[in-house]
C-alpha positions as CSV (number, residue, x, y, z in Angstrom):
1,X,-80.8,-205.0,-63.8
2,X,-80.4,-206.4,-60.4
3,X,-79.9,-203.4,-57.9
4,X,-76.5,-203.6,-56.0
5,X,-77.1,-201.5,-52.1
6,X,-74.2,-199.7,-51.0
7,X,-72.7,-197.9,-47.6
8,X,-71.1,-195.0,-48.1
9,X,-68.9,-193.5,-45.1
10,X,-68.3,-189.8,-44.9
11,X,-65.7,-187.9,-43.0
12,X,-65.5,-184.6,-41.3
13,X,-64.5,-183.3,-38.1
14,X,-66.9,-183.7,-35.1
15,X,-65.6,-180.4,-33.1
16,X,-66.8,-178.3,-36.1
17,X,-70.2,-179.3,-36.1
18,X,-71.1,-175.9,-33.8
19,X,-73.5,-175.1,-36.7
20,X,-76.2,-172.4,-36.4
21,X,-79.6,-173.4,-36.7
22,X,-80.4,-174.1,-40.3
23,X,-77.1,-174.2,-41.0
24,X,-76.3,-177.0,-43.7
25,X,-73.0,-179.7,-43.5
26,X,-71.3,-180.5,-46.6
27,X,-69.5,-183.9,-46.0
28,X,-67.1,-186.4,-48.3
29,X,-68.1,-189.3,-49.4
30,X,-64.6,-191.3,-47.6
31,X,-65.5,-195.3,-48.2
32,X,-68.3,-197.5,-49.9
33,X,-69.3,-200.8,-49.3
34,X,-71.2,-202.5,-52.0
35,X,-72.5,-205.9,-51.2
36,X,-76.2,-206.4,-50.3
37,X,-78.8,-207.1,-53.0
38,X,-81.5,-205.4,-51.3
39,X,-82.2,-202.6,-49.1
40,X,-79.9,-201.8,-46.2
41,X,-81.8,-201.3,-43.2
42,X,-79.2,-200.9,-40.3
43,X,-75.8,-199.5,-39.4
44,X,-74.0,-199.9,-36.5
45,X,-70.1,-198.9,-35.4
46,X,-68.3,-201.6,-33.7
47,X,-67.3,-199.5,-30.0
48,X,-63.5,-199.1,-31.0
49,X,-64.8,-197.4,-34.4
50,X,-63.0,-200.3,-36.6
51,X,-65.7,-202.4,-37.6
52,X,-68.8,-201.5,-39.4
53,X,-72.0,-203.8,-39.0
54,X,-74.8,-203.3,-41.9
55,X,-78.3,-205.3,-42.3
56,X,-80.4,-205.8,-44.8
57,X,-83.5,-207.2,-46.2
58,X,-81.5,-209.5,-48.3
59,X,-81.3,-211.7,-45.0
60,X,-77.7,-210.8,-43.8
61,X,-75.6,-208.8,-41.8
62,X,-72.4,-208.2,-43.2
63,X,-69.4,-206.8,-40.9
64,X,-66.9,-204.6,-42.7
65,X,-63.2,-203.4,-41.7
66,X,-63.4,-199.8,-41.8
67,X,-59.7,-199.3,-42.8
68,X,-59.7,-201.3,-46.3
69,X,-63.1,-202.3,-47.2
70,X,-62.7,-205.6,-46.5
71,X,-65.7,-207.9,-45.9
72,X,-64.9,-209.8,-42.7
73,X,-68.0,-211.8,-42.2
74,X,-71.5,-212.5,-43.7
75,X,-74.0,-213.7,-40.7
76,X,-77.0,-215.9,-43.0
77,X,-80.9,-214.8,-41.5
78,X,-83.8,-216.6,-42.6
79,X,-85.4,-213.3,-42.8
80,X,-84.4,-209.7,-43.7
81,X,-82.7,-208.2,-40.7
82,X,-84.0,-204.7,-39.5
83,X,-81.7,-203.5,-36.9
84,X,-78.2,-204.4,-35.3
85,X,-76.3,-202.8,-32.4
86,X,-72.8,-204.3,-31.0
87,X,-72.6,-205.0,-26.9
88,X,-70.7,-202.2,-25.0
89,X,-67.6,-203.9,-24.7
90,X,-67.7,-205.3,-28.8
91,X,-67.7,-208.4,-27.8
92,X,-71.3,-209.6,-28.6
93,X,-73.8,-208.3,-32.0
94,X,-77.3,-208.7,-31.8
95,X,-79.8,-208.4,-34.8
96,X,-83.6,-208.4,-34.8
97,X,-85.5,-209.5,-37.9
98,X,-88.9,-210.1,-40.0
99,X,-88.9,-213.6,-38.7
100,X,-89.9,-212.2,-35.2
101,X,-87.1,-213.6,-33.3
102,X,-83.6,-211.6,-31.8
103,X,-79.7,-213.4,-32.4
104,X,-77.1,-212.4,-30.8
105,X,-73.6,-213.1,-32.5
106,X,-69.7,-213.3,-31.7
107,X,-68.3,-210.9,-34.0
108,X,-64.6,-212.1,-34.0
109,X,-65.7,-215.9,-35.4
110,X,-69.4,-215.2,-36.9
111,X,-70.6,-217.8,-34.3
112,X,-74.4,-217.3,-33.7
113,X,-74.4,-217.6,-29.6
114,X,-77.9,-216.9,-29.0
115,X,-81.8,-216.8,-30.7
116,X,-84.3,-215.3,-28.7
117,X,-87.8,-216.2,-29.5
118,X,-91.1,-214.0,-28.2
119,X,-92.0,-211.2,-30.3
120,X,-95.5,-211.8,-31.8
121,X,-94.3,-210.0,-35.0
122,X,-91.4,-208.3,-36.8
123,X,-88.5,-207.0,-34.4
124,X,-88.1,-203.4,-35.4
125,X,-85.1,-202.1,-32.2
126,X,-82.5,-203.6,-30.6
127,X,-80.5,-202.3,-27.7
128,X,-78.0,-203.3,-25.2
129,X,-77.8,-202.5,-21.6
130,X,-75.0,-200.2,-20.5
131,X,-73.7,-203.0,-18.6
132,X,-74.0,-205.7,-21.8
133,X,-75.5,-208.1,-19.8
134,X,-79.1,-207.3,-21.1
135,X,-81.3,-206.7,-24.3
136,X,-84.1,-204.6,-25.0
137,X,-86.1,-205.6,-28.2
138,X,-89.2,-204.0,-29.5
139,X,-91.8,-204.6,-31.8
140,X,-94.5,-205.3,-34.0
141,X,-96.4,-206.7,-31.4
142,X,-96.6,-203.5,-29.6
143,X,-94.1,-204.8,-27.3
144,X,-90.8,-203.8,-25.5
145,X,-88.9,-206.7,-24.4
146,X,-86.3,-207.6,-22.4
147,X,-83.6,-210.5,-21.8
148,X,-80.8,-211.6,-19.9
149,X,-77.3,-212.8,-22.5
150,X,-76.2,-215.0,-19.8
151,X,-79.0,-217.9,-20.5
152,X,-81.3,-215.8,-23.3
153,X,-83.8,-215.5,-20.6
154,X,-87.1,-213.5,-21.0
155,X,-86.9,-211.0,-18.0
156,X,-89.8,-209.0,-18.6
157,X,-92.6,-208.1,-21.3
158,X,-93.6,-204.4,-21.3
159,X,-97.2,-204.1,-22.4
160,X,-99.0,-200.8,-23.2
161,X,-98.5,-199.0,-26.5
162,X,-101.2,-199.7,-28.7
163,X,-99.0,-200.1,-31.7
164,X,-96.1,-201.2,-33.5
165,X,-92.9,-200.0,-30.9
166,X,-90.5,-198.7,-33.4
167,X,-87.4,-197.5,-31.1
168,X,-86.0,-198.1,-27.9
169,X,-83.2,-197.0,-25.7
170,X,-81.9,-197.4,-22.0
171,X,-80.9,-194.7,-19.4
172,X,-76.9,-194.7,-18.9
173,X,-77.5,-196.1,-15.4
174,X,-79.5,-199.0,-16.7
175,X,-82.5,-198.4,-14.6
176,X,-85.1,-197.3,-16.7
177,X,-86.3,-197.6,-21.0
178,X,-87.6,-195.2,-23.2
179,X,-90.3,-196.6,-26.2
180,X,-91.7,-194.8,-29.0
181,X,-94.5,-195.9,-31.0
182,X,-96.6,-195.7,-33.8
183,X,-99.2,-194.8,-31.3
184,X,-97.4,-191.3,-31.5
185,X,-96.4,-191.9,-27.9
186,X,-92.9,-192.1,-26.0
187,X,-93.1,-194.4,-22.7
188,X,-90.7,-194.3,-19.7
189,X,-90.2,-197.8,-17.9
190,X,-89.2,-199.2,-14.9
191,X,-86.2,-202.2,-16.3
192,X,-86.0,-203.7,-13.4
193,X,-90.0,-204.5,-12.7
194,X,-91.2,-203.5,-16.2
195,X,-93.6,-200.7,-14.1
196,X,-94.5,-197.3,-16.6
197,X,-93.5,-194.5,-15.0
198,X,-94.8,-192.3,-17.5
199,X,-95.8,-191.7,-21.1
200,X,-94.6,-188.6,-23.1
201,X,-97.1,-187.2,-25.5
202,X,-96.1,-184.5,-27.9
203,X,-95.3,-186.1,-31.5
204,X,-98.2,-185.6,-34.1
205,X,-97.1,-188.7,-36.0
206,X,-95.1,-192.2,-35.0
207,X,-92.0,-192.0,-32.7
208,X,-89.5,-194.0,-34.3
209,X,-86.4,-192.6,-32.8
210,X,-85.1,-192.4,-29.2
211,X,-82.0,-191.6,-27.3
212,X,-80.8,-190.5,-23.4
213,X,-78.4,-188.3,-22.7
214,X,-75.4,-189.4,-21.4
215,X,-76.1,-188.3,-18.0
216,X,-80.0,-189.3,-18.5
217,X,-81.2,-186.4,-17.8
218,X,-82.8,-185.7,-21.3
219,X,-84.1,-187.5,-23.8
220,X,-84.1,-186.9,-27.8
221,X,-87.0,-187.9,-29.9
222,X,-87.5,-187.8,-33.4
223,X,-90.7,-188.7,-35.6
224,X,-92.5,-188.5,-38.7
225,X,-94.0,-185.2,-38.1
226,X,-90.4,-184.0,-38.9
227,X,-89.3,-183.2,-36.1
228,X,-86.9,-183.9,-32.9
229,X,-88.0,-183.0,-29.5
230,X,-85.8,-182.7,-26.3
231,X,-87.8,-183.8,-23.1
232,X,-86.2,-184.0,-19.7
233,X,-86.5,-187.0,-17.9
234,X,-87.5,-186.2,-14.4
235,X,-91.0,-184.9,-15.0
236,X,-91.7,-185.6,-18.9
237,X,-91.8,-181.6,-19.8
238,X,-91.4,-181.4,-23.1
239,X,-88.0,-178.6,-23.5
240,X,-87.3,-177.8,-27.3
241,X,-88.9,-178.8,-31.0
242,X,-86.8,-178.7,-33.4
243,X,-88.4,-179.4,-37.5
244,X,-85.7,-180.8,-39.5
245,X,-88.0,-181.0,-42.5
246,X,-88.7,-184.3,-44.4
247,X,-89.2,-187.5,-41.8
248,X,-86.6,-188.0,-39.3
249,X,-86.1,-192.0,-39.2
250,X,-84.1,-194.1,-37.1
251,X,-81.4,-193.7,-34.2
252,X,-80.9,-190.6,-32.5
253,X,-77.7,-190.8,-30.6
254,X,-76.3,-188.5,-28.0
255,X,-72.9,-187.1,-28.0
256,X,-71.4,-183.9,-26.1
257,X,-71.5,-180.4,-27.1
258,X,-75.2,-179.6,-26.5
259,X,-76.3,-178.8,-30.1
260,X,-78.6,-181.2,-32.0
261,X,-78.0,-182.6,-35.1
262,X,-80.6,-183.6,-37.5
263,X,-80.3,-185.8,-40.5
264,X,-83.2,-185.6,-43.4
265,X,-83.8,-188.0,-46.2
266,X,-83.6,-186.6,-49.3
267,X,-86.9,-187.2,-51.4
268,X,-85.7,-188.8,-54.3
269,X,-89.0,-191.8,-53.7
270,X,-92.1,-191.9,-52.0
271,X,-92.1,-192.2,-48.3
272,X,-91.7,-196.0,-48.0
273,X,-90.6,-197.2,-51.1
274,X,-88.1,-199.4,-51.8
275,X,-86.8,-198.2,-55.0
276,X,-83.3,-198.1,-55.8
277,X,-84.1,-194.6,-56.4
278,X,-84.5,-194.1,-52.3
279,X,-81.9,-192.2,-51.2
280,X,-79.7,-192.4,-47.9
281,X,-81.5,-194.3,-45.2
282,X,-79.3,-194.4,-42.5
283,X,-76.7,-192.5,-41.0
284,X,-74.5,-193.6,-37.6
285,X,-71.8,-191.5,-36.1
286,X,-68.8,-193.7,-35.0
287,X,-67.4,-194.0,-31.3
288,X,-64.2,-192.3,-32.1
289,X,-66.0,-189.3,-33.2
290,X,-64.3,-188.8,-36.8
291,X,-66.9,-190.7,-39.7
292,X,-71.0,-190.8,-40.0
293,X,-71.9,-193.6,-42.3
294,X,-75.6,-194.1,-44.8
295,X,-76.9,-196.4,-46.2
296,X,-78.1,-196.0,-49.8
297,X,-78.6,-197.2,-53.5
298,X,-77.7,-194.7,-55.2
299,X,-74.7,-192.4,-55.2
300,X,-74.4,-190.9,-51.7
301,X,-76.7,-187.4,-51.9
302,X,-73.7,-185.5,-49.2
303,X,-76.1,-182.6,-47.8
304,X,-77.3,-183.0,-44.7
305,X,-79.6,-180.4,-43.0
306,X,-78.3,-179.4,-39.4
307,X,-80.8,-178.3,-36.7
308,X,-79.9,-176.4,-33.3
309,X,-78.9,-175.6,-31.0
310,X,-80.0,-177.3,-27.5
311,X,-80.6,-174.9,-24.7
312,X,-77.9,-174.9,-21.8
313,X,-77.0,-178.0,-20.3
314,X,-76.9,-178.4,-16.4
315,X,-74.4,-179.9,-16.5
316,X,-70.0,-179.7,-17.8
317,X,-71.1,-182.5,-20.0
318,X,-73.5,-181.6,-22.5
319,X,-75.1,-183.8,-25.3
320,X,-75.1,-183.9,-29.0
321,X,-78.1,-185.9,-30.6
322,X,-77.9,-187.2,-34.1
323,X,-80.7,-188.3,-36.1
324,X,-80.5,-191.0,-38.5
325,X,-82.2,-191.7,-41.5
326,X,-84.0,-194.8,-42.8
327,X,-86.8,-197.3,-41.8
């Protein structure tokens, strides 16, 4: 029988999420999309929280309307598609696949506006400039990337991990990237020259998940050693290490409240397979702060283990960081 992937959407309230450290959240399964035929690989929530954009291996990227169901569009890749994030302002989606290359696409029509080629091997991160007007793209090819949406041009190349770079995220000013690897290694760049400034040492297996805080002075890791570390920014000290148990995957996010939250994948297949028996794979938290969403193919498992807290922020506004499941 031909396995059918779903994405399941839970709900619960945000605010409540001041869990103690070990603590475990119970959420409702609140929508599922069924629709690829292979593994889902990516979510992403479209900024106003209506739209949600899935990829898969199955060579698409289907956008769904959050209040119905309803499949809106199906955007055709040659290849499977490994990751997906929307522009700040909604307006643009981009996607990086197997096929080595990066699209960006018009959400409201389907219209493919862009195809960036350069990557000397599968595209494993994509991210957008707080500004929208640039992309970050990592890779296989042990390269972060970056280019301008005006034209599609190749700004700059950033060489120096020493294998594949799995994740990458920009500072809220736009000034500087953040790169974690397979080399077990987190790098701080310079996006306007492409200069290191420094590289952040600490995980015992790959990075593959990265994000700032929203006033950049932190910066959430997680990894395959199973766990997520805080680092702050200015000198690369390494703050907190939380273990969350099991592999932490994709996409940390940050978020206010100063407590991290820490999804883990519930064994139900060996690390890496793609069985339909795998469980959830991914999990996003939406802009307006009220749904998570996973990716499975199989019922959705509901437990997720909850790690914390942060120390102290410096700041009035704090930061939440989600880790998301799913290679």
């Amino acid at each position: 029988m031909r396995a059918v992937w779903t994405v399941g959407v839970l709900a619960f309230c945000l605010p409540a999420l001041g869990l103690a450290q070990g603590s475990t959240l119970k959420a409702h399964l609140q929508h599922t999309f069924t629709g690829h035929s292979q593994e889902a690989k990516g979510v992403a929530w479209s900024p106003d929280g209506q739209v949600l954009a899935t990829s898969s291996v199955d060579r698409t990227v289907k956008l769904w309307r959050l209040s119905d169901g309803r499949l809106l569009r199906n955007l055709a890749h040659p290849e499977g598609v490994t990751s997906i994030t929307f522009s700040p302002d909604g307006q643009w989606l981009a996607s990086g696949s197997y096929d080595h290359k990066v699209r960006v696409w018009r959400p409201r029509d389907g219209v493919l506006a862009r195809t960036l080629a350069g990557h000397g091997g599968t595209v494993w991160s994509v991210a957008w400039s707080p500004d929208g007007q640039r992309l970050a793209s990592s890779g296989e090819d042990k390269t972060v990337k970056l280019w301008r949406l005006r034209d599609g041009a190749l700004l700059q190349t950033l060489k120096g991990h020493t294998l594949n770079v799995w994740s990458v995220d920009w500072s809220p000013d736009g000034r500087h990237l953040a790169s974690g690897s397979f080399d077990k290694t987190i790098k701080l760049w310079r996006a306007d020259t492409g200069a290191p400034e420094r590289t952040l040492s600490g995980h015992e297996e790959a990075v593959v998940s990265l994000a700032f805080s929203p006033d950049g002075q932190w910066l959430a890791s997680g990894g395959d050693d199973s766990t997520v570390k805080l680092w702050r920014v200015k000198d690369g000290a390494l703050v907190r290490t939380l273990t969350v148990g099991n592999h932490v995957w994709r996409g940390a996010r940050m978020g206010s409240g100063w407590r991290a939250a820490a999804a883990r994948r519930v064994p139900s297949a060996p690390c890496g397979s793609r069985s339909p028996a795998m469980a959830a794979r991914t999990v996003s938290l939406s802009g307006s702060g009220g749904s998570a969403t996973g990716l499975s193919s199989r019922p959705w498992p509901g437990t997720w283990t909850m790690s914390g807290p942060w120390p102290s922020a410096p700041t009035a506004s704090g930061s939440r960081a989600a880790a998301r499941t799913g290679r």
